[in-house]
C-alpha positions in Angstrom: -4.6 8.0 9.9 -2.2 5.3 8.9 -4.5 4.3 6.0 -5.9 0.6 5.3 -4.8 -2.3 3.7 -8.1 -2.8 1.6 -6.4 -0.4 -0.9 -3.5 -0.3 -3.0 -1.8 2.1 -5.1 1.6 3.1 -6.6 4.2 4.8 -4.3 6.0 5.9 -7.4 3.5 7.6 -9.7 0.1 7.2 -7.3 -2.2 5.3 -9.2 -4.8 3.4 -7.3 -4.3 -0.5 -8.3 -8.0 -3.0 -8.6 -7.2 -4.6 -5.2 -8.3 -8.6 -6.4 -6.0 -8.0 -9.2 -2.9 -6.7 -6.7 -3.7 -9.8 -3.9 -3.3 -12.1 -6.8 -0.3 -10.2 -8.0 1.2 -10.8 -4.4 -0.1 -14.3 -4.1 1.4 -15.2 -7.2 4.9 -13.3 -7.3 5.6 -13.5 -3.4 7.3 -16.0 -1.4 5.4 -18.0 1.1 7.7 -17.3 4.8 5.4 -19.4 6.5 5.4 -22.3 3.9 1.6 -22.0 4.5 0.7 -21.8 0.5 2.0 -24.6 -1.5 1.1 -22.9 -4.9 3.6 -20.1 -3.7 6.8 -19.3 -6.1 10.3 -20.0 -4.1 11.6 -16.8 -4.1 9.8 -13.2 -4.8 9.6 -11.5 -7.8 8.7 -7.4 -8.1 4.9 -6.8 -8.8 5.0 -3.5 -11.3 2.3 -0.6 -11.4 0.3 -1.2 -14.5 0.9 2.7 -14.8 4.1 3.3 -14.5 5.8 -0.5 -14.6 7.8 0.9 -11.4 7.7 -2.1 -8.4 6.3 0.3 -6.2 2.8 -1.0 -5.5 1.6 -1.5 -2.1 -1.3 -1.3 0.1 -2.2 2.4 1.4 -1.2 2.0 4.6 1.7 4.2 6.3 4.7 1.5 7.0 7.1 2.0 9.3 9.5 5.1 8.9 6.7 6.5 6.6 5.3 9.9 6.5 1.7 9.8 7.1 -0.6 11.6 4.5 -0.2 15.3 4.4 -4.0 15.5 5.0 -3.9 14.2 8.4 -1.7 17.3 9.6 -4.3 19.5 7.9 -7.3 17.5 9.2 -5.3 17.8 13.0 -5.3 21.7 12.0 -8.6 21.9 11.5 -9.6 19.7 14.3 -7.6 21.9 16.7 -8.7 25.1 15.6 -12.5 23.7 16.0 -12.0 22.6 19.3 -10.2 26.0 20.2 -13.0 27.9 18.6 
């Protein structure tokens, strides 16, 4: 329901991103908080869709204040009328 973080894609144009090629983005554009990973840059830099160039990639999960996918309501629909059936 609120997606996985095995997957990435575009919020801005939808396009799914190769998910090695979008950790390393992340590892190599994204500040360490936790000082953890010395190779790490010192501050954070956008990662752009290699669609659209928007900095709108992220893994497919719902975050907070999100909408979750419109097939969930239709899957509940479903579900409910099965089970009402």
């Amino acid at each position: 329901m609120h997606g996985t973080i095995r997957k990435a894609a575009c919020e801005a144009c939808g396009a799914a991103a190769d998910h090695a090629a979008f950790v390393a983005a992340v590892r190599a554009n994204v500040k360490d908080l936790y000082g953890v990973d010395p190779a790490a840059p010192s501050e954070s830099r956008p990662v752009p869709c290699g669609a659209c160039g928007a900095s709108a990639l992220k893994p497919t999960t719902v975050l907070f204040g999100g909408m979750l996918p419109g097939a969930f309501f239709e899957r509940k629909v479903r579900a409910r009328d099965l089970i009402t059936a």
